[in-house]
C-alpha positions in Angstrom: 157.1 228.5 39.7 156.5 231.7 42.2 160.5 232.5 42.3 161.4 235.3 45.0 165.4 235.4 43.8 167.4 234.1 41.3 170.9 234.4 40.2 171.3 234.0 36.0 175.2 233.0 34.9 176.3 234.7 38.0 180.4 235.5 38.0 182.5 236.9 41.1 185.8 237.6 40.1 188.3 239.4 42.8 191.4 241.3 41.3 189.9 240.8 37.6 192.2 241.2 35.0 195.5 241.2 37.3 197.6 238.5 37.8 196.4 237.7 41.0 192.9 237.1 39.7 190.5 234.2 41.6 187.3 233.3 40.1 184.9 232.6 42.9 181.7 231.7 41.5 181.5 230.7 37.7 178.1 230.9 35.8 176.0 230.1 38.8 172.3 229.5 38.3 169.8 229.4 41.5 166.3 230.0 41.4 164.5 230.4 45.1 160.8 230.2 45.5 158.9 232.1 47.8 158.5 230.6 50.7 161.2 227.6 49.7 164.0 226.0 52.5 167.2 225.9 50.9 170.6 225.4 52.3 173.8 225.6 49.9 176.8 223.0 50.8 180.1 222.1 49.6 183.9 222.1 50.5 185.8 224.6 52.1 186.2 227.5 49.1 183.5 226.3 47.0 182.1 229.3 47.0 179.2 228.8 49.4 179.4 231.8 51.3 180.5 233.8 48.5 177.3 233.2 46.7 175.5 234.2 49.2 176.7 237.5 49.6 176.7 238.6 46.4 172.9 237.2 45.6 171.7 239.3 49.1 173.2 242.0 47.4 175.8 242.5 50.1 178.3 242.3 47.6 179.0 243.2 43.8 178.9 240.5 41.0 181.7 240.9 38.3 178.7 240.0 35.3 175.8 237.5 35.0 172.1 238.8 36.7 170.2 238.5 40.4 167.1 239.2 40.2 164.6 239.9 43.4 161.2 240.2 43.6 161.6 240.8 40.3 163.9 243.6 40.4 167.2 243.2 38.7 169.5 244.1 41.5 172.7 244.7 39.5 170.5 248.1 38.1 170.9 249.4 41.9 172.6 251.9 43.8 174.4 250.9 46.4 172.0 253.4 49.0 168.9 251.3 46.9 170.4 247.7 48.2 171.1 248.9 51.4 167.5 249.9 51.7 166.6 246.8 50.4 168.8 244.7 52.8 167.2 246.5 55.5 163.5 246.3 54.7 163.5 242.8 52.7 165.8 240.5 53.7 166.8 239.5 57.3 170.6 237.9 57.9 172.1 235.4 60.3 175.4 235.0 60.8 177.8 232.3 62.4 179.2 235.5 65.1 176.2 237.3 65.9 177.2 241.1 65.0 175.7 243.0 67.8 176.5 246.6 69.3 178.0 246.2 72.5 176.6 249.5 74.1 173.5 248.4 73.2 171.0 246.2 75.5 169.1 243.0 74.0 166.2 244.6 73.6 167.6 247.6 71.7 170.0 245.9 69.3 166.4 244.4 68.1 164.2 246.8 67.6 167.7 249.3 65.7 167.3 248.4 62.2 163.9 248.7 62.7 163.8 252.4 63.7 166.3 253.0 60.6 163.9 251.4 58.3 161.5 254.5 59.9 158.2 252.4 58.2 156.4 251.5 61.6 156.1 253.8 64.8 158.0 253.3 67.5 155.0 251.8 69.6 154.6 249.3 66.6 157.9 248.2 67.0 158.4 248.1 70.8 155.5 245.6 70.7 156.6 243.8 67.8 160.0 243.3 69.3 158.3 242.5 72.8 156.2 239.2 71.2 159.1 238.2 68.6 161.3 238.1 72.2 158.6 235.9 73.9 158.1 233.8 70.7 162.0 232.9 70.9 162.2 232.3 74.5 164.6 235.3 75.6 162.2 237.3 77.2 164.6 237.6 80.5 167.5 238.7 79.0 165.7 241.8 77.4 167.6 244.7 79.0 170.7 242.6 79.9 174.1 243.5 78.3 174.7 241.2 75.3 178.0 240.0 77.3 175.3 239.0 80.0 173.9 236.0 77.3 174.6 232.8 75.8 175.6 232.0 72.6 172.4 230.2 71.6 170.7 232.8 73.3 172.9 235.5 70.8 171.7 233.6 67.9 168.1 234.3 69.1 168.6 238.0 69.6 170.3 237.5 65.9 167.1 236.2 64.5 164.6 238.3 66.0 166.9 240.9 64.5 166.1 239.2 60.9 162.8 239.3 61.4 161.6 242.7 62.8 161.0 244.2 59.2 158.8 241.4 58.3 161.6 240.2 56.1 160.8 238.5 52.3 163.6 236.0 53.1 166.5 235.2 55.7 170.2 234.5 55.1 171.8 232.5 57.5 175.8 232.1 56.8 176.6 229.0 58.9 173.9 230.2 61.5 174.6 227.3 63.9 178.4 226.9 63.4 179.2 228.2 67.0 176.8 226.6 68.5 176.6 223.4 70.8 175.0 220.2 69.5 171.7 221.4 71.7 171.6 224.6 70.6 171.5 224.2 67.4 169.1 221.9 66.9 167.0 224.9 68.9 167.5 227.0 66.6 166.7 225.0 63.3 163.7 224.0 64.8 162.8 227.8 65.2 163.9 228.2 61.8 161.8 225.8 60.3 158.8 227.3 62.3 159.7 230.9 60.5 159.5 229.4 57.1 156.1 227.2 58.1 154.5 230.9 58.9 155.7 231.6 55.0 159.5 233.0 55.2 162.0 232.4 52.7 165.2 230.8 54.5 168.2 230.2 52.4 171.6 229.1 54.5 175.0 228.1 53.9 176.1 225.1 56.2 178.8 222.2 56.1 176.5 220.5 58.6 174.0 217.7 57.8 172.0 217.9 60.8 171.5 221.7 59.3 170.7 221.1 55.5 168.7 218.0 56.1 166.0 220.4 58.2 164.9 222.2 55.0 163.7 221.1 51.8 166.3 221.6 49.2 169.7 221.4 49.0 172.5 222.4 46.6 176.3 221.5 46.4 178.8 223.5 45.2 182.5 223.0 44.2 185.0 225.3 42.5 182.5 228.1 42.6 179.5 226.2 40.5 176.3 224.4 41.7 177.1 220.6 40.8 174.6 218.7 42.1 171.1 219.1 44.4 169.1 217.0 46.6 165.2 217.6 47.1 164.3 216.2 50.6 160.8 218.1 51.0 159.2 219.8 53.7 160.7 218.5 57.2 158.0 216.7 59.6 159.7 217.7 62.7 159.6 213.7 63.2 162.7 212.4 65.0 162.7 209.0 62.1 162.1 211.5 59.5 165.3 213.9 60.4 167.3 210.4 60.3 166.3 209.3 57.3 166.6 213.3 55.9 170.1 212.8 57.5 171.2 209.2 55.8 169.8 210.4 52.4 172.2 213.5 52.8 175.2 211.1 53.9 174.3 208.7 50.6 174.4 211.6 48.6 177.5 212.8 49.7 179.4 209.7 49.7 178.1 209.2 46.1 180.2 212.4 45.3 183.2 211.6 46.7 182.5 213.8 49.8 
C-alpha cells in the first residue's frame, strides 16, 4: 500500500464534556492511496461531511490521528495546515466560494499568488491552459454573476488544481448541479485522477460514487461498510452496472 492520508481511531466531539455534547465521528479508520477514487456515503448526519473536514485538516479532531504524506497533522499549527491546505490539497464544494469583486480568471490564479512558489508568468499560463482544458475559456474576464453554475463548478476546480494539488476534496461537488452538468463534471474529475490526482468526495448520489473506484458508507459517525467498484471505463454499460451494484448494495443495508 502507497497511502497519501489516513485517519487512525479518529473522534470529533462538539461541546465535549457539557451536556450538550454530540459525538460526530467515533473511531473512524480510512486509509487513502495515492492516486485512489474514493467517495464517502451515508445518511443525512452520518458524519460524511464532517469527516471530511476534519481529515483535510480544515477542522480539529477531539483525539485519534490523521496522518498525510506522512506527516501527523494533529502535531500542526494552525498557520502549518493552512499552508498545507493551500499548497497540497485542492477543495470542491457543493456552493462554489468565489470573491465577487473578483473576475474568473483572477479568482483562479489567487491562491496561487498566496502560495508565492511559482512566478506570476508561471501561473498566468498555468491558469490560461487549466481554463482551456475545462472548457471556460470565454468566460475568463467575465464577472462570476456573468456564469453558470456548471460553469462555477469549473472555475471551482481549476481553483483545486492550480497548486498542483496531492489530492482534491469535493463536499457534494455536483449537488447543485443539473443532471447534465454533473455528469460533466465527474467525467472531468475522473480525467484529473487518470493524470494521477487523489480525489476523495462526499456524495448522497449514485451516479457520483459509482464514477470512482471505492466507496465507503457511513452511519452514526463510523465507516460501516465499503464497496470496491475499480477504475471507471467511461463505458456507458459499465456506469450502469457501477450504478446497479451501488443500488444492490444499498438496498442490502436497509438504505
Amino acid at each position: 500500500m502507497n497511502l497519501l492520508l489516513e485517519s487512525r481511531g479518529l473522534n470529533k466531539k462538539y461541546f465535549p464534556g457539557k451536556e450538550n455534547e454530540h459525538h460526530v465521528l467515533k473511531d473512524v479508520n480510512l486509509g487513502i492511496e495515492r492516486g485512489e477514487f474514493i467517495s464517502v456515503m451515508g445518511p443525512s448526519g452520518s458524519g460524511k461531511s464532517t469527516l471530511l473536514y476534519n481529515i483535510s485538516g480544515m477542522d480539529r479532531i477531539s483525539s485519534g490521528n490523521v496522518i498525510f504524506n506522512n506527516q501527523e497533522l494533529t502535531d500542526f499549527s494552525e498557520k502549518q495546515l493552512s499552508s498545507l491546505r493551500l499548497t497540497s490539497m485542492g477543495f470542491i464544494f457543493q456552493h462554489i466560494h468565489l470573491l465577487k469583486n473578483l473576475s474568473v480568471f483572477d479568482n483562479i490564479i489567487m491562491s496561487a499568488y498566496l502560495a508565492k512558489n511559482l512566478s506570476r508568468k508561471v501561473i498566468n499560463r498555468k491558469a490560461s491552459d487549466l481554463i482551456k482544458k475545462l472548457v471556460i475559456a470565454e468566460i475568463s474576464d467575465n464577472d462570476i454573476t456573468q456564469a453558470s453554475g456548471g460553469q462555477l463548478q469549473r472555475v471551482g476546480i481549476c481553483r483545486a488544481l492550480i497548486n498542483d494539488p496531492d489530492i482534491i476534496f469535493g463536499d457534494e461537488p455536483t449537488g447543485a448541479l443539473n443532471s447534465k452538468a454533473a455528469s460533466e463534471i465527474m467525467e472531468l474529475l475522473a480525467e484529473i485522477n487518470r493524470a494521477g490526482t487523489t480525489i476523495m468526495l462526499v456524495t448522497h448520489d449514485i451516479k457520483v460514487a459509482a464514477k470512482t473506484e471505492r466507496v465507503v458508507f457511513m452511519l452514526d459517525g463510523r465507516i460501516v461498510d465499503e464497496k470496491i467498484l475499480g477504475t471507471y471505463s467511461g463505458n456507458p454499460d459499465d456506469i450502469r452496472a457501477r450504478e446497479e451494484v451501488l443500488t444492490g448494495w444499498l438496498v442490502e443495508m436497509g438504505f
